[in-house]
Structures are given as C-alpha cells and as structure tokens.
N, C-alpha and C positions, 0 to 999 in steps of 0.2 A: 504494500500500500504506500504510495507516495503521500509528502503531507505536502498540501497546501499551504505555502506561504503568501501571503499578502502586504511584502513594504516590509521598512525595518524600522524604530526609532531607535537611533544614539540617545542614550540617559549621560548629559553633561556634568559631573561635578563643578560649581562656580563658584569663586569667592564672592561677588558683591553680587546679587541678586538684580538690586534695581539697575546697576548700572550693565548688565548682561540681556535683560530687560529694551533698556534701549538699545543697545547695539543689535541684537537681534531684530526687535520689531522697527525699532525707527530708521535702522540703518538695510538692515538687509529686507524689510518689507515682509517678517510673520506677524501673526497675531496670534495671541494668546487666546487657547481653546478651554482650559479648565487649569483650576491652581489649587492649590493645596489649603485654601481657605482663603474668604471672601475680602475684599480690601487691598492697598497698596503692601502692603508685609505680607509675605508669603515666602516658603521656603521650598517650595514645588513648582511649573509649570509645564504645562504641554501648550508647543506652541506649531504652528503649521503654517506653509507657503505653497498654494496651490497642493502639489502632490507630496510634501516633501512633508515630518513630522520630527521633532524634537523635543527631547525633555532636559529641563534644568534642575538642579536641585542642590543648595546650599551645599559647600564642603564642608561645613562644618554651623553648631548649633550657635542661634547670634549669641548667647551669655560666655560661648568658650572661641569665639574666632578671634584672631590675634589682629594686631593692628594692621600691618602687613602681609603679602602672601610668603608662604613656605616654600623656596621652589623645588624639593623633593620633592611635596607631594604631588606634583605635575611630571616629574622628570620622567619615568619611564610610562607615561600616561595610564596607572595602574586607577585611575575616576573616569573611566569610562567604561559602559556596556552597551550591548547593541541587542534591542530586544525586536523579535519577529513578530509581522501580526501573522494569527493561525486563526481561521474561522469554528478549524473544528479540534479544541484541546483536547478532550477527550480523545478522540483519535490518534491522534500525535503523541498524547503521552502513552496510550497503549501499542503505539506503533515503536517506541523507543523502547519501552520495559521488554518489546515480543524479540528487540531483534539488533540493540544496540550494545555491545561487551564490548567494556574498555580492558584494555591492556593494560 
C-alpha cells in the first residue's frame, strides 16, 4: 500500500516571534492561518502563501529566552522538522508498523 502524501510543512524554531512574524508575512507575503492563542503574543503559528505552508514556534519559553541568540542552537540546524500532510493516518501508521524495520 503506498501512503498518500499531501505537501510538507517545515516547523521553524524562532527567536523573536513578532519580528519572524513580519519578515514572513510582511516581507515574503504569508498570512497567518491559526496561532497558538488568540492576540499579538503567541508562541505558535501556521502561516501559508498560496500552496506553500509553515510553522513557527518560539525556541525557547518568553520567562527563560536570553537577551541574545545562542548560535549553537542554530548551528547544525538541529530546530527544524519537516512534517507530511497524510489524509489517511490510520493507514500510514498501519502501513509503517506492517512493513517498516529499522536496522
């Protein structure tokens, strides 16, 4: 059984939220489709341009983020994921459990 894939979204780790925010939508032309709660403070977003989709999401919690960025935690870009859309999960995860063995 093949799975149906549908598109991927990158989940971005970001330091500063709002200003990722404008560079994204005001610069590159997404919009913000759903956030992680309602109002300018958010630590979540899914944002989309045409066919294209992305998600943002704080590196770190606003009471522990340092004044500055880290630049380890960018260096070997280990804040990023790349999530598949799958219409039919059930199937997909039964299709992985039926026939996937990792070495």
């Amino acid at each position: 059984m093949a799975i149906e894939i549908r598109g991927q979204c990158p989940l971005l780790q970001v330091f500063d939220m709002s200003k990722s925010i404008k560079f994204y939508c005001d610069l590159l032309g997404f919009n913000i489709v759903m956030t992680s709660r309602p109002g300018p403070q958010f630590d979540w977003a899914l944002l989309r341009r045409e066919g294209a989709e992305l998600m943002l999401n704080t590196a770190y919690e606003s009471d522990k983020r340092p004044a500055t960025r880290d630049p380890r935690w960018v260096a070997a870009h280990e804040d990023t994921s790349i999530y598949f859309g799958c219409p039919n999960v059930e199937g997909a995860f039964q299709h992985f459990n039926s026939s996937w063995h990792p070495r």
